[in-house]
N, C-alpha and C positions, 0 to 999 in steps of 0.2 A: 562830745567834742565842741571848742567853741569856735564860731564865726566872727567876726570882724565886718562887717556890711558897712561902705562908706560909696555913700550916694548924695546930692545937691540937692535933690528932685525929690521929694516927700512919697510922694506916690510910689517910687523905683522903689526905695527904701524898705517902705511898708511889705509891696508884694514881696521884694527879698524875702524879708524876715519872715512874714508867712509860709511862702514854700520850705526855705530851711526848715522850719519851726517844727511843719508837718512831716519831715525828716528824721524827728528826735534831736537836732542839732541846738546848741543852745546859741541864742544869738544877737551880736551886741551889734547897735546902731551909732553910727557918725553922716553929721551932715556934711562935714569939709575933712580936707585931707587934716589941719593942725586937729582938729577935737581927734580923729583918727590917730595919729600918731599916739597921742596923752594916752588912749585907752589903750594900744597894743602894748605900750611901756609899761600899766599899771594892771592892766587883765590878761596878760598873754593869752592872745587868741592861738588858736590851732592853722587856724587859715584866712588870709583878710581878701575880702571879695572889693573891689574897688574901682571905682567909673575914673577915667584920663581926667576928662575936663571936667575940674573945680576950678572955683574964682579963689579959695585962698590961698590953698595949696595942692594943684593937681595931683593927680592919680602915679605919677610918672616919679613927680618929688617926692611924694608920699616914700613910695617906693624904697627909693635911693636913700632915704631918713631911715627906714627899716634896716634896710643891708649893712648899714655904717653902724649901727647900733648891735653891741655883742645878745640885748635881750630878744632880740627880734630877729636875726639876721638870717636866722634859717624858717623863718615863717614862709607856708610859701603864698605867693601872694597868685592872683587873676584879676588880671585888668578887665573891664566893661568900655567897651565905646561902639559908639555908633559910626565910628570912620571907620572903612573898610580896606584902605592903601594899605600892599601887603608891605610896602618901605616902613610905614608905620607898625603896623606887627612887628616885626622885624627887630626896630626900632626898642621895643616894650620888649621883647626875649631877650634883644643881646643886655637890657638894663637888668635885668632879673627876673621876670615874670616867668611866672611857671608855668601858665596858660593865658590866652587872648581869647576872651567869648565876643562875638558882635552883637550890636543890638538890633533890630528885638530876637531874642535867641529863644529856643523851646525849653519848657521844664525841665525834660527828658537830658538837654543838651545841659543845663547847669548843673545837675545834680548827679551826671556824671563825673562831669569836668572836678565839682566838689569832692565826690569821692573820691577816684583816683589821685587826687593833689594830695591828699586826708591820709591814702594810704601809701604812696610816695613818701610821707614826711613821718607816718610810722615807723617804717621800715629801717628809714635812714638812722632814727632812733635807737631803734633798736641797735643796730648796726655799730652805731659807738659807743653804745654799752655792752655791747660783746667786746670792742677792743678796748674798753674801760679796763674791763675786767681779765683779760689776755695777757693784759701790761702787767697789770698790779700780780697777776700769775708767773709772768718772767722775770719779773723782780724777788723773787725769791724761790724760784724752781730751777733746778740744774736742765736745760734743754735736753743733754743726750741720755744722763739716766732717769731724770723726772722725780727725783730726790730732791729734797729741801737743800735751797745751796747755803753757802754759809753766811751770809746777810740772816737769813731766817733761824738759821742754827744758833748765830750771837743773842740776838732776840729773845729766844726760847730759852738761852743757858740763863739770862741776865735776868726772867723772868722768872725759873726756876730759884736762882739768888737772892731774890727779891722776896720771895715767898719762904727763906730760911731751908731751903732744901739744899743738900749737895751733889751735884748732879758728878756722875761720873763720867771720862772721856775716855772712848776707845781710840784710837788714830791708828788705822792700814794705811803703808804705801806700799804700791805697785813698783818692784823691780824694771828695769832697763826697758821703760813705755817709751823713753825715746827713741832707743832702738829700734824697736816696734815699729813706731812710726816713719821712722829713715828705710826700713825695711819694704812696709806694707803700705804705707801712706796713714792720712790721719781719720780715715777710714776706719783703719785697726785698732785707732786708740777709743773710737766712741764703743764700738765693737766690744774691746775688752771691758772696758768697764759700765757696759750695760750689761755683761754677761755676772763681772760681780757682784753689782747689786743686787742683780738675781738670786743668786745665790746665799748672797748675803740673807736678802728679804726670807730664802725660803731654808734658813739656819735659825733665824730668829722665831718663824713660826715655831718648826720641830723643837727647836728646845725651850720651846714656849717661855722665852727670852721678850716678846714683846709685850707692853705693858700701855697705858695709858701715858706714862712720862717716858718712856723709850723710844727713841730716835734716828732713824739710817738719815746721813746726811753727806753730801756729797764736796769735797772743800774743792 
């Protein structure tokens, strides 16, 4: 994982990068918030660790330059100062900060704080590439029987076409489903036709009907 370390003060700096270091963490250094910004845009760090007060561009602008930016906006950031006014806190969370350490803080205390941010911003990660992948799943899965719907089924024949093969087309309809559903509600209609897919699915086994290029699709 990469660090972000932006400090004024050479000494602060230093020790940073040494304790991360001793972390496994890999760790890039800025002496002002503008060399800071150039390096999140061009190294996307993992996490940027940052002191309020800088003379070019504080910890706070810094910040706000992050959020605005699509490459950086979910970085999560942790302010450093040695002011301890919880208006100020305050202040740095409602702008975006993911944590407030004060200074001088323990090892113990930042490298918690590190982690947790580290694994918070995993997670979230993670988390939209599950619904990455959910979407690109709905967009061609039928919700009630979980069949290829016919977005996927054009695709696949036009592909089939494409490769000089002739694909052949079964087409079922189901009798008076809207009765069904005036009847039983539309309840009955998912009902029914997850029950023939089933059925469907387990006709094609037995008559060992299913193949490589064979298809249950649901229009």
């Amino acid at each position: 994982m990469k660090i972000l370390v932006v400090d004024d003060e050479a000494a602060i700096r230093q020790n940073l990068e040494r304790l991360l270091s001793l972390e496994g963490y890999e760790v890039l250094c800025a002496a002002g918030g503008r060399e800071a910004l150039a390096l999140a845009q061009s190294a996307s760090p993992d996490l940027v660790l940052t002191d309020v007060s800088m003379p070019d561009l504080d910890g706070m602008a810094l910040m706000a330059h992050l959020r605005a930016d699509v490459r950086t906006a979910t970085v999560p950031v942790i302010l450093l100062t040695a002011r301890v006014e919880p208006s100020q806190i305050r202040e740095g969370m409602r702008a975006g900060a993911d944590d407030y350490l004060t200074k001088p803080f323990q090892r113990e205390e930042l490298i918690a704080s590190v982690k947790a941010q580290l694994d918070k911003a995993q997670r979230w990660r993670e988390n939209q590439i599950r619904m990455a992948q959910d979407h690109r799943r709905w967009l061609h899965i039928d919700p009630d029987t979980q069949l290829p719907n016919r977005r996927l089924l054009s695709t696949l024949v036009e592909s089939e076409l494409a490769l000089g093969r002739q694909p052949a087309l079964l087409v079922l309809s189901f009798d008076r489903m809207d009765w069904l559903v005036e009847q039983y509600g539309p309840s009955c209609r998912k009902a029914v036709l997850l029950c023939q897919s089933e059925r469907l699915r387990a006709l094609m086994r037995e008559r060992k009907l299913h193949s490589s290029h064979d298809l249950l699709a649901m229009l």
